[in-house]
N, CA, C and O atoms as a GROMACS GRO file, in nm:
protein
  316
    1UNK      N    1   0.083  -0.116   0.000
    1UNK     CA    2   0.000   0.000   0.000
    1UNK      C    3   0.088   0.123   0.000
    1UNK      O    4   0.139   0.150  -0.109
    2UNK      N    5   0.111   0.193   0.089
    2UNK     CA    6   0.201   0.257   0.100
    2UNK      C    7   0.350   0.246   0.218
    2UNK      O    8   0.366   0.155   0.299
    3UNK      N    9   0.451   0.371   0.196
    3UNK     CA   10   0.544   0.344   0.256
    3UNK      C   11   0.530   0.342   0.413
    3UNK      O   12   0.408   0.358   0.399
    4UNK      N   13   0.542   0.338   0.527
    4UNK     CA   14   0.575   0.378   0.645
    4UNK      C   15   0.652   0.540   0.667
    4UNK      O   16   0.758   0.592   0.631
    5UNK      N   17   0.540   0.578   0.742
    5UNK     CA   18   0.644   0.731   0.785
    5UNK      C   19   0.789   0.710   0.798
    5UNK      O   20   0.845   0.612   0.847
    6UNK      N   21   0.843   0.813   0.746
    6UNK     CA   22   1.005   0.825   0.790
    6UNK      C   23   0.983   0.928   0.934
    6UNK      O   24   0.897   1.011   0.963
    7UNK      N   25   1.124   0.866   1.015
    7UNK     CA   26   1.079   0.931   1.152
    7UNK      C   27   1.157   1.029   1.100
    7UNK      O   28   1.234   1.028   1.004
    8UNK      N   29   1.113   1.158   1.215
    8UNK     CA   30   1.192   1.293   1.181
    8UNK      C   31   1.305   1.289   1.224
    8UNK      O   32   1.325   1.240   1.335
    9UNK      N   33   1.382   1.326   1.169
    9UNK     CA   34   1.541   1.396   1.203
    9UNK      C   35   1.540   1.526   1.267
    9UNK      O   36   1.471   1.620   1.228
   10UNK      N   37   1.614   1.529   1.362
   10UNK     CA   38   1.612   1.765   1.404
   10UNK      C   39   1.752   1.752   1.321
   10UNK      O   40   1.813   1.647   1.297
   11UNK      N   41   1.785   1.873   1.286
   11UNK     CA   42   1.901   1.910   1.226
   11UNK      C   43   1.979   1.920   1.329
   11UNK      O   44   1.956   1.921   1.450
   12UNK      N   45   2.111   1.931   1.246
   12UNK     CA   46   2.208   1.954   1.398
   12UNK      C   47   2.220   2.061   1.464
   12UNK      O   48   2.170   2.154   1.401
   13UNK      N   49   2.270   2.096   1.573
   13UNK     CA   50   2.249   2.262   1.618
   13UNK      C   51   2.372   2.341   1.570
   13UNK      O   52   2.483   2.293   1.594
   14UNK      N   53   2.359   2.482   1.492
   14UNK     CA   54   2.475   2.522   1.469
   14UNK      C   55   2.545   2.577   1.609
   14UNK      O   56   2.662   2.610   1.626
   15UNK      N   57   2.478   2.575   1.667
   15UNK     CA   58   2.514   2.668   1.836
   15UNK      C   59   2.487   2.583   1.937
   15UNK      O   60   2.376   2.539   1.967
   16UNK      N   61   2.605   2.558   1.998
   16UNK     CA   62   2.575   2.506   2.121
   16UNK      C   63   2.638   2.565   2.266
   16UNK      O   64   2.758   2.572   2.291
   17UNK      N   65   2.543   2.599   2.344
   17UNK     CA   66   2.587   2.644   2.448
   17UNK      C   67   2.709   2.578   2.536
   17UNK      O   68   2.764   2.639   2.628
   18UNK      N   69   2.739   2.459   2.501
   18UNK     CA   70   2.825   2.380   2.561
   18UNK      C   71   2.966   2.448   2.547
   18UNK      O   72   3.030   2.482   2.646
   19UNK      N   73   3.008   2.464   2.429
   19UNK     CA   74   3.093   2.509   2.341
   19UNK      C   75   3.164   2.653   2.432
   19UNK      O   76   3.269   2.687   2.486
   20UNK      N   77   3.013   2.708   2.402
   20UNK     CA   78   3.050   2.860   2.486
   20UNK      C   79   3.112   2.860   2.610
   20UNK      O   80   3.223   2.907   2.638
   21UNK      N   81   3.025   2.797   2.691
   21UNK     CA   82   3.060   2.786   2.862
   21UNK      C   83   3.237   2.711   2.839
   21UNK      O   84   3.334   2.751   2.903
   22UNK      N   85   3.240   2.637   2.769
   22UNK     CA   86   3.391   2.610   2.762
   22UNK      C   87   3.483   2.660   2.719
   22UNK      O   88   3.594   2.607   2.731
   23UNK      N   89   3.465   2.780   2.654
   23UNK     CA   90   3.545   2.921   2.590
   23UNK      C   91   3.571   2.972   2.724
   23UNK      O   92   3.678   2.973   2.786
   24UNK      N   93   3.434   3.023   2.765
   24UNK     CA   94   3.433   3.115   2.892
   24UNK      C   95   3.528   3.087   3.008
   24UNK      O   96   3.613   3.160   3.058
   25UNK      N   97   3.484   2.931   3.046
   25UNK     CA   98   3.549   2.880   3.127
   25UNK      C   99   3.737   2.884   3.093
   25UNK      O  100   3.823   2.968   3.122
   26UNK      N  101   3.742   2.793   3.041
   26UNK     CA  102   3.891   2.791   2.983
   26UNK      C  103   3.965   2.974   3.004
   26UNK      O  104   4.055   3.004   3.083
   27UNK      N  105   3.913   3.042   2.936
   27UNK     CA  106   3.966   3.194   2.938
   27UNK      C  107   3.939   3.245   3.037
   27UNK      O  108   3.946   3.359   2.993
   28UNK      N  109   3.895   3.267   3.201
   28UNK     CA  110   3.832   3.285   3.286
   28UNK      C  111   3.923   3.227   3.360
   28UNK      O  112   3.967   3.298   3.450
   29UNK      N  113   3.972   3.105   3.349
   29UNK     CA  114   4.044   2.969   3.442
   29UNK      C  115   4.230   3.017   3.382
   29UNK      O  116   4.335   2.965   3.420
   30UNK      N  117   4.212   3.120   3.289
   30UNK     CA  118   4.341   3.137   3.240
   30UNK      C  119   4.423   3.238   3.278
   30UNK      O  120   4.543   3.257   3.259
   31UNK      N  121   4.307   3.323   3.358
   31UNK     CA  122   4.312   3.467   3.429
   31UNK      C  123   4.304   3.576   3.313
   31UNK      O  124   4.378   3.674   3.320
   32UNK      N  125   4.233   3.564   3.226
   32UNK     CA  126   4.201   3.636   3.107
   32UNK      C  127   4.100   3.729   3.135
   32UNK      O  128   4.012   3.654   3.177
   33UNK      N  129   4.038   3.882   3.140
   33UNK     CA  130   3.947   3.923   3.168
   33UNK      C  131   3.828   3.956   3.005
   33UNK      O  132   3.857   4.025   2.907
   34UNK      N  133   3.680   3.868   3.031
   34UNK     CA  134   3.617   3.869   2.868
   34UNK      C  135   3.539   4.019   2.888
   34UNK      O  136   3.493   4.049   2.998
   35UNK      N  137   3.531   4.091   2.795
   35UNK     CA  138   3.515   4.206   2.758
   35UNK      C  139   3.322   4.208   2.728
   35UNK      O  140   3.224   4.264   2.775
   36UNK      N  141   3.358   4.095   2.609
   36UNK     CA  142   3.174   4.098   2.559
   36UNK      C  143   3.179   3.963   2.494
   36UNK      O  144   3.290   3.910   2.486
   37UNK      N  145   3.117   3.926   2.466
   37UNK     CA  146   3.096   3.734   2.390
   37UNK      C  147   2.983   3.786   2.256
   37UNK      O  148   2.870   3.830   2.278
   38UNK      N  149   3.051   3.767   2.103
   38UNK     CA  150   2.958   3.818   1.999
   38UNK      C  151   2.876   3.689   1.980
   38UNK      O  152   2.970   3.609   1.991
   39UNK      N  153   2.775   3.617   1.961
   39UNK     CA  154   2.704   3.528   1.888
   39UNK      C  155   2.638   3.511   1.764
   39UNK      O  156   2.518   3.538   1.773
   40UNK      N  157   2.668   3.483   1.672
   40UNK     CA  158   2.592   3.475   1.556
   40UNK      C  159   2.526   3.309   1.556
   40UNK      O  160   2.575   3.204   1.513
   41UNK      N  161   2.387   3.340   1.630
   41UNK     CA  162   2.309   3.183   1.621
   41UNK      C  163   2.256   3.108   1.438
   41UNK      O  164   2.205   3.000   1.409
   42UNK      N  165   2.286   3.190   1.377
   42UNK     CA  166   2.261   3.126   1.230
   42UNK      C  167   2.407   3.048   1.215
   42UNK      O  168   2.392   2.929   1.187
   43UNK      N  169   2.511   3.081   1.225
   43UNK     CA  170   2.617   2.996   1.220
   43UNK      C  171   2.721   2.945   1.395
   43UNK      O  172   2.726   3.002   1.504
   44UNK      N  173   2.783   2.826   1.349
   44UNK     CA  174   2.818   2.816   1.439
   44UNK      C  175   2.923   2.867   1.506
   44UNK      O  176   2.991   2.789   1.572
   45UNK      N  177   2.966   3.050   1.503
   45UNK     CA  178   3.059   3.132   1.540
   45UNK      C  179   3.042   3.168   1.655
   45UNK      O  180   2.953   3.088   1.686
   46UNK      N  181   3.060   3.235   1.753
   46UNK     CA  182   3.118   3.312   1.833
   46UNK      C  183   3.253   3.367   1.880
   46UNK      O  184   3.356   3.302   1.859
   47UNK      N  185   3.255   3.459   1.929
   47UNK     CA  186   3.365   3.565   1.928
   47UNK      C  187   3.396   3.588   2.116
   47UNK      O  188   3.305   3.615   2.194
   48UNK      N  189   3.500   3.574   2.145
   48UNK     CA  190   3.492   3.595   2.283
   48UNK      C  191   3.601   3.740   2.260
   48UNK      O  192   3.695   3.730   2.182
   49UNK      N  193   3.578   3.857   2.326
   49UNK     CA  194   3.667   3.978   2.288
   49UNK      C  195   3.716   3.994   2.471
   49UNK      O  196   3.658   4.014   2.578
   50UNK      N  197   3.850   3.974   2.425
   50UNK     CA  198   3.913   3.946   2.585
   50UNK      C  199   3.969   4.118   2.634
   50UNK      O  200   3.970   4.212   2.555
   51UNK      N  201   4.004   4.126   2.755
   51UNK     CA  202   4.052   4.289   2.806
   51UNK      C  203   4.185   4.294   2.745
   51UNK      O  204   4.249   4.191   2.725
   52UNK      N  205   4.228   4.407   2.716
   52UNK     CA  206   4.353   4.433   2.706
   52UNK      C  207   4.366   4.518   2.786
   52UNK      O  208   4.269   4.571   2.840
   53UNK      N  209   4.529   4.562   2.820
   53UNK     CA  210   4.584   4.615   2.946
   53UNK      C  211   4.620   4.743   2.858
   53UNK      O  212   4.682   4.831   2.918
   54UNK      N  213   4.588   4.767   2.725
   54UNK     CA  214   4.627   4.906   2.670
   54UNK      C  215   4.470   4.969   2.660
   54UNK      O  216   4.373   4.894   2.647
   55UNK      N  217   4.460   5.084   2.667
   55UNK     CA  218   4.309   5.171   2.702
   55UNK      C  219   4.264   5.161   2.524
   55UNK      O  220   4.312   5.175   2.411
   56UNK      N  221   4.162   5.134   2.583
   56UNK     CA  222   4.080   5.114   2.457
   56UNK      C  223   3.955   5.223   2.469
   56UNK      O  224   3.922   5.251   2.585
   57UNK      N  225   3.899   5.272   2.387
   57UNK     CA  226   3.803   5.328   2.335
   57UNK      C  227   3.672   5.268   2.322
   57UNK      O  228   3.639   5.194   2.229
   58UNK      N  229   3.581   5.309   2.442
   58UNK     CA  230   3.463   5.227   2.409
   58UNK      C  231   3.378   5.365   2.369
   58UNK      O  232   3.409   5.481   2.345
   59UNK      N  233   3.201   5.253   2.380
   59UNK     CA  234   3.134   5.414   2.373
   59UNK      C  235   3.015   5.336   2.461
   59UNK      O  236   2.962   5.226   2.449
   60UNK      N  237   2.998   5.457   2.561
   60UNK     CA  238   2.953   5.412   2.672
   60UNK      C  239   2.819   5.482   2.623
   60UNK      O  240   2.782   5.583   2.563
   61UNK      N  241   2.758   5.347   2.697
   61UNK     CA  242   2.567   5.381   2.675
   61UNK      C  243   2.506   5.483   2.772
   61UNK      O  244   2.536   5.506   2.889
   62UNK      N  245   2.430   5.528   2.709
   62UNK     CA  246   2.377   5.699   2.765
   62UNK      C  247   2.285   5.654   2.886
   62UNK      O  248   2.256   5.713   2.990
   63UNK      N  249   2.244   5.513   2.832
   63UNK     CA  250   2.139   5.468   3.024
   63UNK      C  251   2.204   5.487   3.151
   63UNK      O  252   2.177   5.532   3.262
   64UNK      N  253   2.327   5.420   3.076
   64UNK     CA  254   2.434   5.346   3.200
   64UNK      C  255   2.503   5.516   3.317
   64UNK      O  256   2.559   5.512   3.427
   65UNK      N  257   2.464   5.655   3.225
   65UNK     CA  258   2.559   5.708   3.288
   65UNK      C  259   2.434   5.841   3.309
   65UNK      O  260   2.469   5.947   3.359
   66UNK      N  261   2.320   5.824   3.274
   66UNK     CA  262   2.237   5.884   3.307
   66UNK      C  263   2.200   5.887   3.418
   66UNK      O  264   2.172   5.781   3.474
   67UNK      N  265   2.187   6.033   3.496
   67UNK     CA  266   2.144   6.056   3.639
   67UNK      C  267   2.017   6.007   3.701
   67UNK      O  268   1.934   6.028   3.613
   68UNK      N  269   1.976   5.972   3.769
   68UNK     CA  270   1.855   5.880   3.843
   68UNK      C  271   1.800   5.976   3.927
   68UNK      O  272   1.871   6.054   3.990
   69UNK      N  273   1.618   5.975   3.934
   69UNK     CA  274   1.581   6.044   4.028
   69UNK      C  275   1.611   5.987   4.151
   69UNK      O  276   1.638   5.867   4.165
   70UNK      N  277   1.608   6.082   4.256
   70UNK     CA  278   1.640   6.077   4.394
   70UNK      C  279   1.483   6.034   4.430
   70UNK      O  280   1.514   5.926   4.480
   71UNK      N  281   1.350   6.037   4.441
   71UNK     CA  282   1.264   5.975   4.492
   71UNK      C  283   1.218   5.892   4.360
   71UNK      O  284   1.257   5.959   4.264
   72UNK      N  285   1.153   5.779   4.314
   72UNK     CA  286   1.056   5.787   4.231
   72UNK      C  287   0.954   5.825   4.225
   72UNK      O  288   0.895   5.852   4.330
   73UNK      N  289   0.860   5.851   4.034
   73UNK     CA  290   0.755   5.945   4.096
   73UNK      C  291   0.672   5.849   3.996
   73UNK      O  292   0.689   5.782   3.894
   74UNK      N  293   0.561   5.889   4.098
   74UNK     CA  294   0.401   5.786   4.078
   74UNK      C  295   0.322   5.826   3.974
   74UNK      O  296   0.287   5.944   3.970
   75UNK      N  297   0.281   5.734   3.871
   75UNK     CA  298   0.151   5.830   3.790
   75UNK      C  299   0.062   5.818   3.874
   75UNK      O  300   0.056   5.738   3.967
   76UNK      N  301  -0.046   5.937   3.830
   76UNK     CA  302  -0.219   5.876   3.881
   76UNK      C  303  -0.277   5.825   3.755
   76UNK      O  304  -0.224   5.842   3.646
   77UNK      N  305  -0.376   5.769   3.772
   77UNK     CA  306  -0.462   5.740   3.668
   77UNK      C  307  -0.569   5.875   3.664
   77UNK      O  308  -0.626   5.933   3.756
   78UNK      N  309  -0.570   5.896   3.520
   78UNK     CA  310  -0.629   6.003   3.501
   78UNK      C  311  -0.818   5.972   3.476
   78UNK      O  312  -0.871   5.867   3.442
   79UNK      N  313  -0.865   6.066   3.498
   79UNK     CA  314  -1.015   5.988   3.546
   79UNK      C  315  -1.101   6.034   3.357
   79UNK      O  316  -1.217   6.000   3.332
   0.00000   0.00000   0.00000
């Protein structure tokens, strides 16, 4: 009659977190300080960008250095 289902296959993962934590680890365990970790989950890359001891040039995010109110303030609901 007919064939029997073929069972499904998953593809393989291009990314595995395993991988990472063992970058991290290893460079971490090496006394290396990591800067930022890039991921590209469509392929199986990542980038670990380690400190250097010469001054580097970042560009610092405007949240991070923005002043905070001293109380917080409440909405009302407007009627």
């Amino acid at each position: 009659m007919g064939e029997p289902p073929k069972p499904r296959v998953r593809r393989p993962s291009n990314f595995r977190q395993q991988d990472l934590a063992r970058a991290i680890k290893a460079a971490k365990g090496s006394g290396l300080d990591i800067v930022r970790i890039e991921v590209e989950p469509a392929t199986p890359k990542f980038v670990v960008v380690l400190k250097d001891n010469a001054v580097t040039e970042t560009n610092p995010n405007p949240f991070d250095i923005a002043p905070l109110p001293s109380t917080p303030t409440r909405r009302r609901k407007s009627r």
